[in-house]
C-alpha positions in Angstrom: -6.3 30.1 -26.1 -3.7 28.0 -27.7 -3.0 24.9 -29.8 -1.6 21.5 -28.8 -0.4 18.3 -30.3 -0.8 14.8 -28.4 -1.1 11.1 -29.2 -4.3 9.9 -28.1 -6.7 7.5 -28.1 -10.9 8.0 -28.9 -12.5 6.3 -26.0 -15.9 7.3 -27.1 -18.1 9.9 -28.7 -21.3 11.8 -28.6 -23.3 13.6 -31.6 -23.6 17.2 -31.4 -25.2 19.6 -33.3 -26.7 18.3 -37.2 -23.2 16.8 -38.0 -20.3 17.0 -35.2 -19.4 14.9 -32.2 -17.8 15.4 -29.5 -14.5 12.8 -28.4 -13.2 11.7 -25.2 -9.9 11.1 -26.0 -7.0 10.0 -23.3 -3.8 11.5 -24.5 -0.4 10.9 -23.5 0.2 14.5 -22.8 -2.5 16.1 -21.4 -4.6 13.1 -20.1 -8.6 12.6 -20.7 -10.0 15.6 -22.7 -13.5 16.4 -24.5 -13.0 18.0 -28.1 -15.5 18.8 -30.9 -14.9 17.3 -34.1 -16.3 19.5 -36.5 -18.2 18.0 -39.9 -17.2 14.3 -38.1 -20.7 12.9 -39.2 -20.4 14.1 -42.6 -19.5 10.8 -45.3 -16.8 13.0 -46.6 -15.4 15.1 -43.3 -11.6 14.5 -43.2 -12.1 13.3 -39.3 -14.5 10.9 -40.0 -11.9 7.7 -39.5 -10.4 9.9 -36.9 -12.8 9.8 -34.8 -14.2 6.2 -34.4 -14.1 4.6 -30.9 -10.4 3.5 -30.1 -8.4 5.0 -32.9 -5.1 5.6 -32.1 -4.4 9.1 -33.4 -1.6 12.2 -33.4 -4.0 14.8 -32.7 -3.9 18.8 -32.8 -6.2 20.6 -30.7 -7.2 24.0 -30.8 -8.5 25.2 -27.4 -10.4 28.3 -27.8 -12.8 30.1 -24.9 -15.6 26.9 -25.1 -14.5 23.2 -25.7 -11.3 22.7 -27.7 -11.6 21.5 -31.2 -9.8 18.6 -33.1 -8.3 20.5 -35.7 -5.8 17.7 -37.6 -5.8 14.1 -36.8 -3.4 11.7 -38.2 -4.1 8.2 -37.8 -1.4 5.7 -36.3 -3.3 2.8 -35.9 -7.5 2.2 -36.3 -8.0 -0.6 -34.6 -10.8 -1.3 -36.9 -10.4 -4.7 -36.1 -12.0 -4.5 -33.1 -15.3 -2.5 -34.3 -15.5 -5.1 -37.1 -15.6 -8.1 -34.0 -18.9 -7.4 -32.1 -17.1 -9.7 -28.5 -13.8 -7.7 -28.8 -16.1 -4.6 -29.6 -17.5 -5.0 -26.5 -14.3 -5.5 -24.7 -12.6 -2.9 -25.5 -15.6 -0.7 -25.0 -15.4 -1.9 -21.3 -12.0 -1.2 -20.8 -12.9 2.6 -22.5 -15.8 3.3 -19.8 -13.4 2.0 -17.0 -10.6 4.6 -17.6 -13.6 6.7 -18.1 -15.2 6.5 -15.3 -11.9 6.4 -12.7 -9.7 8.7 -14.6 -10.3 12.0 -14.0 -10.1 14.9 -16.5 -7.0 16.4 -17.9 -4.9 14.3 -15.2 -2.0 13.0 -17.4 -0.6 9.2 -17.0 1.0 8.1 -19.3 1.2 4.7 -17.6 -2.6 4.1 -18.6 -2.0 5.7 -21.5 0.5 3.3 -23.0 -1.2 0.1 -21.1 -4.8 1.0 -22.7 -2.8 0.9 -26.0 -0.9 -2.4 -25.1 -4.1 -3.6 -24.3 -5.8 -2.9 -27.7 -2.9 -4.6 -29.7 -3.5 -7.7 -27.6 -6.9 -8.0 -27.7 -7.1 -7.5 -32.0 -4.9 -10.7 -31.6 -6.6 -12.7 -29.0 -8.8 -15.7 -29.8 -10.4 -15.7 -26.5 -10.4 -12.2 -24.5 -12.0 -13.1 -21.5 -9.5 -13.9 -19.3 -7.4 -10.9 -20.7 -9.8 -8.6 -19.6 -9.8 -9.6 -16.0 -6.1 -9.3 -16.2 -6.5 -5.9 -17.6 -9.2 -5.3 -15.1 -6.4 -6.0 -12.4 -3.8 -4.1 -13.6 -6.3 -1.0 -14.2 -7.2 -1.1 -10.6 -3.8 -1.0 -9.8 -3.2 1.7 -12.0 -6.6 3.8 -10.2 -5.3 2.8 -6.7 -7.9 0.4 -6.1 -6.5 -3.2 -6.2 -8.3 -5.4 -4.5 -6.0 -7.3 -1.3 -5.1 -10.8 -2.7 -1.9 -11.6 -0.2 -3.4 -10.5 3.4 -7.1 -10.1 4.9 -8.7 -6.9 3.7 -9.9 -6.7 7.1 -6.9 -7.4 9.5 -4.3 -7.0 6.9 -2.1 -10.6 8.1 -1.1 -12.3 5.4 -3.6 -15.1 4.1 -1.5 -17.4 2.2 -4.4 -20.1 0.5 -6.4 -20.1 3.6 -9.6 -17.9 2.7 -12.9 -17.6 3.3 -14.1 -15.3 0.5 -13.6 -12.6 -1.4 -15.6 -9.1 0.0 -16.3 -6.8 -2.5 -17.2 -4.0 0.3 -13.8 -4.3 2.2 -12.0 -4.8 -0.7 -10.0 -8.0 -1.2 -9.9 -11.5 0.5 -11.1 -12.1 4.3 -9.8 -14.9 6.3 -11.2 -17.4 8.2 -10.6 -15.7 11.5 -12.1 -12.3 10.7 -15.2 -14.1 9.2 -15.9 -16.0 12.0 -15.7 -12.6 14.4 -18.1 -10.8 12.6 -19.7 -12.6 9.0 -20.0 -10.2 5.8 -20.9 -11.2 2.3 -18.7 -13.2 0.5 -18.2 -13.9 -2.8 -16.8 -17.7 -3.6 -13.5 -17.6 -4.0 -11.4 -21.5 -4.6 -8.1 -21.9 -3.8 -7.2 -22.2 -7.9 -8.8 -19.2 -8.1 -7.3 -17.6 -5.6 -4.0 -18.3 -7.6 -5.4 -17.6 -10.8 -5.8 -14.1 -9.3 -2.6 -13.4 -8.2 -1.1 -14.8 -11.5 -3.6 -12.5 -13.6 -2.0 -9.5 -11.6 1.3 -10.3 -12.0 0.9 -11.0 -15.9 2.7 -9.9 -18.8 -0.8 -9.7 -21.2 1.1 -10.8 -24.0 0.6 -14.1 -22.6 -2.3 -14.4 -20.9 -4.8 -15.6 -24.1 -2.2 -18.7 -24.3 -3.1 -19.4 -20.6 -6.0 -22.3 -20.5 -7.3 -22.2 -17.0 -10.5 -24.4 -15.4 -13.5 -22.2 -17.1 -14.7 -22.4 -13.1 -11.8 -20.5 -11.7 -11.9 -17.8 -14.7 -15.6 -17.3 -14.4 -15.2 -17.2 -10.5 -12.5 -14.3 -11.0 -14.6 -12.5 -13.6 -17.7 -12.3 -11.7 -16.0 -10.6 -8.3 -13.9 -8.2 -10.4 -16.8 -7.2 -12.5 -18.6 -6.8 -8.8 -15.8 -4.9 -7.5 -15.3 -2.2 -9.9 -19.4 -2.0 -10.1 -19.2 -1.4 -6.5 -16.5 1.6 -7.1 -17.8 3.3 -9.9 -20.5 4.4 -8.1 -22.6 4.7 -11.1 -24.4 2.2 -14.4 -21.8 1.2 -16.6 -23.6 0.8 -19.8 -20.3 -1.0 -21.6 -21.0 -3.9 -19.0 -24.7 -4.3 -19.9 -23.8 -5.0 -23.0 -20.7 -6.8 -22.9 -22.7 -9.2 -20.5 -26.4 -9.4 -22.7 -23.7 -10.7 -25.7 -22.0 -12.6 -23.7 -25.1 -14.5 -22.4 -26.5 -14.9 -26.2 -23.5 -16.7 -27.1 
């Protein structure tokens, strides 16, 4: 039993009970934790802006012999913009479920702690967030120990330079020519601008990316195999996606 403070950040909730719910927040501390937030669903409960999706919070949490309990929150920053935009919304929702579902509990890193942050201020800013997710995507993968091969052949790991003949989602990054012609796997189309568009997106400072206007081809191209790839990795439905992609496709 004990008591902890943290800065974190509410990447989703569940009801419990008549009138609680319980938070997944990732702190900076003490990594992804579950915590009860007693009364939340009450009009008048002290933690009811506390405990809205992506609230950026200084938290103390009581950790008793069951889950721990949010006793005091303090917010730092709501990013109500975001539930008030039903696209960013969505977006940031996605990025939420990824750390989710790849993070593992109570493992502290601070680097995806502070990115998933740097990410949120971006995106309240951002006129278009498309192609800043997919570099967020990228960078997350990196983070997770997944990033997809984008300067030698998944397959036979010699560098590729622009000659590619698709991007595999099983074996992880681009294949070239050669390997494809030695044994064929699925491929997913992958240009040579979007090849580049890639490797930019994983280098990229995201301050700068919704400046960036590249060919709507090449960033639907790029969005469609990373959306594939981490779908491939997560090993499970990612509900965020469904409806990121059902709004998407009614706009």
């Amino acid at each position: 039993m004990g008591v902890f403070q943290s800065e974190g950040i509410i990447l989703r909730s569940r009801t419990f009970g008549e009138a609680d719910k319980i938070l997944t927040i990732l702190t900076k501390d003490r990594g992804k934790i579950e915590a009860v937030a007693r009364g939340a669903r009450r009009p008048r409960n002290r933690l009811v802006g506390a405990s809205q999706q992506f609230s950026y919070l200084r938290v103390l949490v009581f950790e008793g012999k069951s889950i721990p309990q949010l006793s005091q929150a303090e917010i730092i920053r709501s990013f109500s913009i975001l539930r008030d935009d039903l696209v960013k919304m969505a977006y940031a929702a996605w990025w939420a479920e990824v750390i989710d579902v790849f993070l593992p509990w109570a493992e502290v890193n601070e680097e995806v702690f502070r990115f998933l942050l740097a990410g949120l201020l971006v995106l309240e800013k951002a006129e278009e967030p498309a192609l800043l997710s997919c570099a967020f995507e990228l960078r997350l993968l990196k983070y997770f120990g997944f990033q997809p091969a984008l300067e030698v052949c998944a397959r036979c790991s010699r560098p590729v330079g622009q000659a590619v003949a698709g991007f595999s989602v099983e074996e992880g990054g681009v294949i070239c020519p050669h390997c494809h012609q030695e044994q064929a796997v699925k491929l997913l189309p992958l240009s040579v601008a979007s090849l580049r568009l890639l490797r930019d997106l994983a280098q990229a400072d995201l301050r700068t990316v919704p400046q960036w206007r590249p060919d709507e081809k090449n960033r639907l191209e790029v969005g469609r195999l990373l959306v594939a790839f981490i779908e491939l990795r997560a090993e499970r439905p990612l509900k965020s996606l469904s409806f990121l992609q059902s709004l998407l496709a009614s706009t």
